[in-house]
C-alpha positions in Angstrom: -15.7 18.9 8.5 -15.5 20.5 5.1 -12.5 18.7 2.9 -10.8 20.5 0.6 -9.3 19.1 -2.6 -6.4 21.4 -4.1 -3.8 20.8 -6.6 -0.5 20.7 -5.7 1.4 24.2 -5.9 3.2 26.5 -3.6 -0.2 27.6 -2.0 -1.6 24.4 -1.4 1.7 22.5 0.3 2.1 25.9 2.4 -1.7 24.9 3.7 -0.5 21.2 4.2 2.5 22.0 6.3 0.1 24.2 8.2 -2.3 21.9 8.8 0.3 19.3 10.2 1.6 21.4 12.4 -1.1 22.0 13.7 -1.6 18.1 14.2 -4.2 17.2 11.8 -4.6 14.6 8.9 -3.9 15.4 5.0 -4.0 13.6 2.2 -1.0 13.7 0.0 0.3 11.6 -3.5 3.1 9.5 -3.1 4.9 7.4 -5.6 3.3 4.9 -4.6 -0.6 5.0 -3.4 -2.3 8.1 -2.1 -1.3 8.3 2.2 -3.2 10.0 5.0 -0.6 11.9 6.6 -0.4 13.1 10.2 2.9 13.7 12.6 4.9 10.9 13.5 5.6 12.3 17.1 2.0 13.8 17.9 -0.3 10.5 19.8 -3.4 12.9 18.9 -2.2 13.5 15.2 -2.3 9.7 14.9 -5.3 8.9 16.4 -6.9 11.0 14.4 -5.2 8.6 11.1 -6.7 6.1 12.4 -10.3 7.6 13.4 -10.5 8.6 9.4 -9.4 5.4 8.3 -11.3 3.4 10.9 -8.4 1.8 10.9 -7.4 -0.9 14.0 -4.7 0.9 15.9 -3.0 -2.5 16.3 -2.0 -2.2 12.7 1.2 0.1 12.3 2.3 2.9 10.2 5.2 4.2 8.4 7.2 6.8 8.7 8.1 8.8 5.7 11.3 11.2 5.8 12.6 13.6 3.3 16.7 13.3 4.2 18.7 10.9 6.4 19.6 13.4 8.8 15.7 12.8 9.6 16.5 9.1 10.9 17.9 10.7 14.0 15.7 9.9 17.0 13.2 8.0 14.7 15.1 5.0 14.9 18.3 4.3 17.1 19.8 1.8 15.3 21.0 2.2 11.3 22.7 -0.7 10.6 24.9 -2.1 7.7 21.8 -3.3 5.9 20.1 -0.7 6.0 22.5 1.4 5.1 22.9 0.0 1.6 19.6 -0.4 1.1 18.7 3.2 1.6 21.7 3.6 -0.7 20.0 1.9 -3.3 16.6 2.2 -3.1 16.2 5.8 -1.3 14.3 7.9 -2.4 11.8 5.5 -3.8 9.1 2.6 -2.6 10.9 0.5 -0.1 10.0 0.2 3.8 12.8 -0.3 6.3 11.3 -2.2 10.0 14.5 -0.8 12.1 14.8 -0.4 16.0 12.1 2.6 17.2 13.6 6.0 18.4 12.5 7.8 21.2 10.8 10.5 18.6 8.5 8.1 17.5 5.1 7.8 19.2 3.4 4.4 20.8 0.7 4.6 18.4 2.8 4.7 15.1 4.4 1.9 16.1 1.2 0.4 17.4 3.1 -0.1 20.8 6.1 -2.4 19.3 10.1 -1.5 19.7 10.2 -1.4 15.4 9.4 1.6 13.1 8.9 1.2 9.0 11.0 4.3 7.4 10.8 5.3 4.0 12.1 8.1 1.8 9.6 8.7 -1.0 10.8 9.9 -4.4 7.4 12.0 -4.8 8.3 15.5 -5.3 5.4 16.9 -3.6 5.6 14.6 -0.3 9.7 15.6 -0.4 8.4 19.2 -0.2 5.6 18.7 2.6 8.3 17.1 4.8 10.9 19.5 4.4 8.6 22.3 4.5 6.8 21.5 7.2 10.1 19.5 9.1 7.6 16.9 10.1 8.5 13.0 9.3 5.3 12.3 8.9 3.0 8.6 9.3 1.0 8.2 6.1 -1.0 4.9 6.0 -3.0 4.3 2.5 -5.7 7.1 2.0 -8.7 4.9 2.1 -11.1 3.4 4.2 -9.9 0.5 6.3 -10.0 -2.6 4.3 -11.2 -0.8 1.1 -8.4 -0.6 -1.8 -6.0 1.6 -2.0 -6.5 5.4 -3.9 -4.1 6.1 -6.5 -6.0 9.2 -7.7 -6.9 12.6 -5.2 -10.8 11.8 -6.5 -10.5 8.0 -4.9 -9.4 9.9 -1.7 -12.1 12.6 -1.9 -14.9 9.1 -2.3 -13.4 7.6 0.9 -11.9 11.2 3.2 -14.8 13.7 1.9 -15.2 15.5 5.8 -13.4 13.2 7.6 -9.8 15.3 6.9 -10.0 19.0 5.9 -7.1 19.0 3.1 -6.5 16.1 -0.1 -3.3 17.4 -1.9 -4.1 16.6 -5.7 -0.5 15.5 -7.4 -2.0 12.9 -10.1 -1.7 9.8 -10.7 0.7 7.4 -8.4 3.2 5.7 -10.4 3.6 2.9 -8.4 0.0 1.8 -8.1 0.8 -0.6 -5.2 2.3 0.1 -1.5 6.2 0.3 -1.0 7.9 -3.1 -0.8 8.4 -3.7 3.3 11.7 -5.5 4.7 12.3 -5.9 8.3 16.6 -5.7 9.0 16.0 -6.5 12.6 17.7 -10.0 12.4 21.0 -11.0 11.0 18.8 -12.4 8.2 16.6 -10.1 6.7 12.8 -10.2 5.8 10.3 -9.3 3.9 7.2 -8.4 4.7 5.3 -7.1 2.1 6.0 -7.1 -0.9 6.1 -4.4 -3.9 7.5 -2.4 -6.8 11.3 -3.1 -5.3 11.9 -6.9 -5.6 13.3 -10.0 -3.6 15.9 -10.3 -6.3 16.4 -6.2 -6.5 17.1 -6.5 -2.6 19.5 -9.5 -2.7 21.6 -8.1 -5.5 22.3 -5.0 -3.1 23.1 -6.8 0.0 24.8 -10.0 -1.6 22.9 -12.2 0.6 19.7 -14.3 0.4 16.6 -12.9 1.9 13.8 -14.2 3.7 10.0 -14.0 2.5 7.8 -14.0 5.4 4.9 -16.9 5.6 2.2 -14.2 6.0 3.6 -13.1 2.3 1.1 -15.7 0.3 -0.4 -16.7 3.4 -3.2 -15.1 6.7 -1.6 -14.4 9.6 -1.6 -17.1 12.7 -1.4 -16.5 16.4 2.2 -16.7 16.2 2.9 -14.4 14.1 4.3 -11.2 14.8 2.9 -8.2 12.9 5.9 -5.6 12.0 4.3 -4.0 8.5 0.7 -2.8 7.5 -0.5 -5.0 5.3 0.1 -8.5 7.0 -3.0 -8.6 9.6 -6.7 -7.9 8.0 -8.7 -8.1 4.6 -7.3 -5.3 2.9 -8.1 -4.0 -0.7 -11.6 -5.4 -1.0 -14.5 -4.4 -3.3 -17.8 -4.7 -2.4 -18.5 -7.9 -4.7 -17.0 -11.1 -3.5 -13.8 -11.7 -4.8 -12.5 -15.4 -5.8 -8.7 -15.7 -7.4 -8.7 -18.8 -9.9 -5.8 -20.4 -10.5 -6.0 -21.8 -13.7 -5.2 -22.0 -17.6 -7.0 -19.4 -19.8 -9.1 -22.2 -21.0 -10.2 -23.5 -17.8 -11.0 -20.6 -16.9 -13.6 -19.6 -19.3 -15.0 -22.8 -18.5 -15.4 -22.3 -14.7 -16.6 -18.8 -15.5 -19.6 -20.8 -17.7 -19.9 -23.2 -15.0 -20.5 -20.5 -12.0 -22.1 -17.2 -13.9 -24.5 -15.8 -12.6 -26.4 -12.4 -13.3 -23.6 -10.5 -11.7 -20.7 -12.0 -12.2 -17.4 -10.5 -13.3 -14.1 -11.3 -14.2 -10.7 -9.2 -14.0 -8.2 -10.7 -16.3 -5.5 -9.8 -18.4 -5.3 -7.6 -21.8 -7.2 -8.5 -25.0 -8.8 -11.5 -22.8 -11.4 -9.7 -22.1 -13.8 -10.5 -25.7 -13.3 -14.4 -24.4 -15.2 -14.1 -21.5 -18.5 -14.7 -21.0 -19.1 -11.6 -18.5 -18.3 -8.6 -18.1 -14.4 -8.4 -18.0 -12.0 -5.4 -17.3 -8.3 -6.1 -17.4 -5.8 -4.7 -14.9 -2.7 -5.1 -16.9 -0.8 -7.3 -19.5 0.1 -10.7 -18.8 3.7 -10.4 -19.4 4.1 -6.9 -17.8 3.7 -7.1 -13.9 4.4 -3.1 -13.7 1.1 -2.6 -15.7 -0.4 -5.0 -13.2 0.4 -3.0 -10.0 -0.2 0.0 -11.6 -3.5 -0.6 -12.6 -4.8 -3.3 -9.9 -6.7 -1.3 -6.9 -8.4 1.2 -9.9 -9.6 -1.4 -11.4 -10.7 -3.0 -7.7 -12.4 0.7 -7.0 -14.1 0.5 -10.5 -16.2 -2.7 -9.7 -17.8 -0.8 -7.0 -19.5 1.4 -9.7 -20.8 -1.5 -11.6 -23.4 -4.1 -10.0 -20.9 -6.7 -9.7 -21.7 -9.3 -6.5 -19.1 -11.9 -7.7 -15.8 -11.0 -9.3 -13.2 -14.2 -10.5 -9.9 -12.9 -11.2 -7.5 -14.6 -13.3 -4.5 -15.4 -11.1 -1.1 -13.5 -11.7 2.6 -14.9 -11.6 4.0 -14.9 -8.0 7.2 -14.1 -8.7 8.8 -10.8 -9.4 6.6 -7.3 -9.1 3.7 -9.9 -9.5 4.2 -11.3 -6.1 3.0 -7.8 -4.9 -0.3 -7.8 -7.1 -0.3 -11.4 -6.2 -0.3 -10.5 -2.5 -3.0 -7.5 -2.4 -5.4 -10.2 -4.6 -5.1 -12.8 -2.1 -5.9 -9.9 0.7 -9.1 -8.6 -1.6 -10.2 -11.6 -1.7 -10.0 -12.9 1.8 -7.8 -15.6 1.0 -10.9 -17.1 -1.1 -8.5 -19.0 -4.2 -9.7 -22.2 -6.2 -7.2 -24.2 -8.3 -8.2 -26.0 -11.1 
């Protein structure tokens, strides 16, 4: 399959609503990471998400809408909560779990009774969806377990003839997937986190919220999987990745203590002349949002160096940093050493 990589004009999204009407697979920007989108309705449209992703179908997707007339048949229940959280936060990078509609196809959902909804504030996903009318499912554009693409070149690297269209719209602002919260309970949850925060979300609803185990945590038998994101290694690199959790000064010396010819370090702005290896930063210290925004380029970058160990300096874990906090841990298979 030849892929083409266009940028974003009248042309191109006119070829995109095309093409998803027809039920196949197109890469499109969002705010947040680069998605691979295909109809939410259409079994085959899906399984072919999932085929380019090699993604495993037990792992669900998200629906992404343009208007809330669109909710109609997607879900069947719109509750209270999630009606003032789409009233904040809509358009923009949070993921509602709600009650599946009969719309929505068994392998979206990956077979449960919940759907994640989402209205992006991406101008150029807005259009496709309206243009096209088609709510459409759009994991992460990136091979399965890989991280994230935030540019239309990191999609071409991982899609190149496995979709026929990328949509080139930039850079995501975001840098990390929308915040996920499940209002399926009296008590909601969240799932993954992101951009939007636990305190963001409580301040709208005037309630406390949950933060599911699976958060900071792997998944166990018990748990029940509602949101990408929860279930496998996502995000890595090919170089083993270790999170330390540490002072600065402890963690030069652990760095002396366990280099080796290809070791290298991720850490934070104007650390890197401290470290003994090779060092690239993927934000400030004291500003998560450069954090997110910068995390899974800097993750695709060590795959272009000879990197076979990486030690990343370990971010906050509250805030927007719980979200870089959470892809890290995934990256890194859950591999952490405190000192």
């Amino acid at each position: 399959m030849k892929t083409k990589l266009l940028k974003a004009n009248e042309d191109s999204i006119k070829l995109a609503c095309e093409l998803l009407k027809k039920g196949e697979v197109v890469g499109v920007p969002t705010e947040t990471v680069y998605g691979l989108a295909g109809d939410s309705t259409s079994s085959s449209a899906i399984k072919k998400i999932f085929e380019a992703k090699g993604r495993p179908a037990d792992n669900p997707l998200i629906v992404h809408i343009a208007s809330i007339d669109m909710l109609d048949g997607i879900v069947c229940e719109f509750n209270e909560d999630a009606g003032k959280l789409a009233s904040a936060f809509w358009p923009g990078p949070l993921t509602i779990i709600m009650p599946k509609g009969k719309k929505i196809c068994n392998e979206t959902s990956a077979g449960l009774d919940s759907v994640g909804v989402r209205m992006p504030s991406n101008e150029i996903a807005r259009a496709i969806i309206s243009k096209s009318g088609i709510a459409f499912s759009a994991p992460s554009a990136n091979l399965s377990g890989k991280p994230s693409p935030t540019t239309a070149k990191d999609v071409y690297v991982d899609m190149k003839g496995r979709i026929p269209l990328i949509i080139d719209g930039g850079e995501c602002d975001a840098g990390v997937e929308s915040t996920v919260i499940s209002v399926l309970e009296k008590t909601p949850v969240i799932l993954r986190p992101g951009i939007i925060t636990k305190e963001d979300i409580e301040k709208v609803l005037n309630k406390n919220v949950l933060l599911a185990k699976e958060v900071t945590a792997g998944v166990t038998d018990e748990s029940k999987v509602l949101s990408p994101g929860m279930k496998y290694k996502h995000y890595a690199p090919n170089a083993k990745v270790t999170i330390i959790k540490s002072s600065l000064e402890d963690f030069i010396g652990f760095i002396n203590s366990h280099k080796t010819e290809n070791t290298f370090v991720m850490c934070f702005d104007g650390e890197e002349k401290l470290m003994p290896v090779p060092a690239m930063s993927y934000g400030n210290i004291s500003d998560p949002k450069s954090q997110a925004h910068n995390l899974f380029s800097i993750l695709r970058e060590l795959d272009e160096t000879d990197a076979e160990q990486v030690f990343v300096r370990c971010p906050d874990m509250t805030g927007i940093s719980l979200a870089v906090y959470n892809r890290l841990i995934r990256s890194a298979g859950f591999n952490i050493i405190e000192i």
